[in-house]
N, C-alpha and C positions, 0 to 999 in steps of 0.2 A: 378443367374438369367439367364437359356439359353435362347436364342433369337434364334433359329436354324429359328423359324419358320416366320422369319424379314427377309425376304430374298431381300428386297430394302434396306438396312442396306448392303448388303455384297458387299465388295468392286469389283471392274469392273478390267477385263482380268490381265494383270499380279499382279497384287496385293495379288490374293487368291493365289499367289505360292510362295509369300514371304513370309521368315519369322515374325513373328508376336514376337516383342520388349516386349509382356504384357503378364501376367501369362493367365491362367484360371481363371474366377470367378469362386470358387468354397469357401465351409466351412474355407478352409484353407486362400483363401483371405483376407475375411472377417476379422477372426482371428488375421494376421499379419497387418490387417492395423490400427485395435481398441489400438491393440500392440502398433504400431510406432506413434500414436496419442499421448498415455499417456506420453512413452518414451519423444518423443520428449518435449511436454510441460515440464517435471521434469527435464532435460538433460539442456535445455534452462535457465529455471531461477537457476539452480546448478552451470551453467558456470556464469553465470552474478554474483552470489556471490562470486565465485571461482577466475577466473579471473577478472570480473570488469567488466561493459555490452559493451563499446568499446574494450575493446581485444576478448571478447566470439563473439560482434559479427561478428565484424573481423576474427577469426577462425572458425565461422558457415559458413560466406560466403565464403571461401577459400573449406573447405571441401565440402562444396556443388558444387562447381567450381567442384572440384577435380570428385567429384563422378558424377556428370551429365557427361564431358568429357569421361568418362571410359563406363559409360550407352550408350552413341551416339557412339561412337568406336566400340562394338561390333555390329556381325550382327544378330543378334537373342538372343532371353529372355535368359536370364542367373540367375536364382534365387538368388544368392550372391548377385551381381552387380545392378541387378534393387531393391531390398529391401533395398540394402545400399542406393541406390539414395532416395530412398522413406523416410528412418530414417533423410537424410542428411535435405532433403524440409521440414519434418516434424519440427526439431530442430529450422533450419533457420527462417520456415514459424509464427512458435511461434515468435521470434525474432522481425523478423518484423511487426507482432500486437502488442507487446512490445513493440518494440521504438517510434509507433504512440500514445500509452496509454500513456507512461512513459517518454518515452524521449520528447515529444513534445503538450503534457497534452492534448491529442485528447480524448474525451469522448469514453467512448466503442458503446454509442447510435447511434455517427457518424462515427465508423471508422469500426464499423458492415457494414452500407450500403454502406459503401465507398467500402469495400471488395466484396460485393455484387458486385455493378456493376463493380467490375474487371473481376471478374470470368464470370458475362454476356456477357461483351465485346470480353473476349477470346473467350466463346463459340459462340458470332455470325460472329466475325472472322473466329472459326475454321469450322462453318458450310456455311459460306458463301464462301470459298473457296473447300473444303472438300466435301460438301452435305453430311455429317455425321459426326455424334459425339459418333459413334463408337468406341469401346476403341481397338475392337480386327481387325479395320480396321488400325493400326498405324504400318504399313510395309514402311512409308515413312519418309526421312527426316522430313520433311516438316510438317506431320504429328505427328512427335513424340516433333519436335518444341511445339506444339499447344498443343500435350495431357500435356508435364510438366511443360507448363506452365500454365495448367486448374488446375493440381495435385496444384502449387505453389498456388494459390489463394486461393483451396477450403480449405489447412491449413491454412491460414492467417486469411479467414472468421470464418473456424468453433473456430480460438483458440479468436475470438475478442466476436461472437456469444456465448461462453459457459461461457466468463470470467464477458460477460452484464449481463443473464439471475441468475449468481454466484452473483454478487454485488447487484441485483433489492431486492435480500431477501428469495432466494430459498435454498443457499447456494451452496455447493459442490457436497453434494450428491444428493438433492432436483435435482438439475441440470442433475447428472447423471441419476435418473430414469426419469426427462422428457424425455431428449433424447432417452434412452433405450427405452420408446415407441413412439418416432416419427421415429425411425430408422425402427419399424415394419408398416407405415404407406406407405411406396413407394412398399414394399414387398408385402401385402395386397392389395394395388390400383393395381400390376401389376399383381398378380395372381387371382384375382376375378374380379378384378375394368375393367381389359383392356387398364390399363396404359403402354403405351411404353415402350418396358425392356431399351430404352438408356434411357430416363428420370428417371425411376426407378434406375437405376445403380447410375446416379448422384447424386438426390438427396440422396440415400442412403449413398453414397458417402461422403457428404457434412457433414451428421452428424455425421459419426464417429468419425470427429474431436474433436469435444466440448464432446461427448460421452466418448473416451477412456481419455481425459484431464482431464473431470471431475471428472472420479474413480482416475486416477493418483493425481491430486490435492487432493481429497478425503485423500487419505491412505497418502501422503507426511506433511502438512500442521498440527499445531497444534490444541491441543485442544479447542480454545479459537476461533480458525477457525470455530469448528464442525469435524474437520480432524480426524483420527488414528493418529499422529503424529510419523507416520516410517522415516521420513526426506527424502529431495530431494536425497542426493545420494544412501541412499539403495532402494527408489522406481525405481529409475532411473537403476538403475544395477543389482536389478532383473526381471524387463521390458525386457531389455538388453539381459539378457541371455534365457527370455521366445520367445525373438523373433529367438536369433539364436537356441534353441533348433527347432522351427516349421520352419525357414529355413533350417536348414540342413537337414530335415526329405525332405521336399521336393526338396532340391537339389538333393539328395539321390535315389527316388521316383521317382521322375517325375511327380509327379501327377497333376501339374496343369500346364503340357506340354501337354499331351494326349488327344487328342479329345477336343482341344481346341474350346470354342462354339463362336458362333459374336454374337458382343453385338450391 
């Protein structure tokens, strides 16, 4: 979604000479983030079997420590480094809709809107101080505070969102072609409708989650599910390596360095 032409969206004097922390929206975005959706949800309940759900999620919150520190350390997008942080929130983010379901018998009904108005709160936060909710405005501290912790909610929403709409009776896959066309519903409202490309980004944003969880659940889960019955770790480790194949390509590239658009 370019916004070239949002030009109250682009950030004021030294900011457009900073480096900019976030890819390009481009095809290849898109792609690795549906990726790091699935991934993460099958990575998450494979560790919880694996190791037991307080040691997994004790090592999801450590690795995510780990890889947000390395994210904020560098001064400009690094395609390894911010995809790693994005698999890290994605795992964790699972996690933590997880422990409100499972560990603590919170319905999916309430812990959907509960996630809702987190991600609200960040975002009138980030635009109450910010006056945008820009992604390709995040050249600042302070800024990139606010963008991952918008990123941390909208996984925790979409993985509580896609596991509701799964248990109502739609099932897995039911679940994945809803989202499949509500994902095309901010893309339409913003190219015909004259919807916002930052609300468009977002929400678009927001579905991937439940979106890419759902096919990952889909192909993991057995038949008794509606599933493929591929199991958690081969779903999970061929995710894994579909993501590093389309990061390295863009490491490599650059391509969603260049003519980078604000969003």
């Amino acid at each position: 979604m370019s916004t070239d032409h949002l030009t109250h969206d682009r950030p004021a004097g030294p900011l457009r000479h900073a480096a900019s922390k976030v890819p390009e929206v481009t095809v290849y975005f898109w792609i690795i983030k549906v990726l790091t959706t699935g991934m993460g949800e099958t990575a998450s309940d494979w560790l919880a079997h694996l190791l037991g759900p307080i040691p997994a999620v004790g090592l999801g919150a450590v690795a995510l420590a780990v890889a947000l520190t390395v994210q904020f350390a560098v001064r400009r997008y690094v395609a390894w480094i911010y995809w790693t942080a994005v698999v890290m929130v994605s795992v964790f983010g699972t996690m933590a809709a997880d422990v409100l379901h499972v560990g603590l018998g919170v319905p999916y009904a309430l812990s959907t809107p509960f996630f809702l108005a987190a991600l609200a709160t960040v975002f009138a936060l980030w635009h109450g101080s910010e006056r945008t909710l820009s992604i390709h405005s995040v050249r600042t501290r302070r800024r990139e505070v606010f963008y991952w912790a918008a990123v941390l909610a909208t996984f925790a929403l979409g993985t509580a969102a896609g596991d509701l709409t799964a248990t109502l009776g739609l099932g897995y896959l039911g679940s994945a072609v809803l989202y499949a066309a509500a994902i095309a519903v901010p893309a339409v409202a913003h190219r015909r409708g004259g919807l916002n490309a930052v609300t468009a980004f977002w929400s678009a944003y927001v579905i991937t989650r439940p979106l890419g969880a759902s096919i990952a659940d889909w192909m993991a889960v057995g038949h008794s599910r509606g599933g493929l019955n591929l199991g958690l770790g081969p779903v999970t480790l061929s995710w894994t390596v579909a993501i590093l194949g389309f990061v390295g390509y863009l490491a490599a590239s650059r391509r969603d360095v260049r003519g980078a658009a604000v969003l």
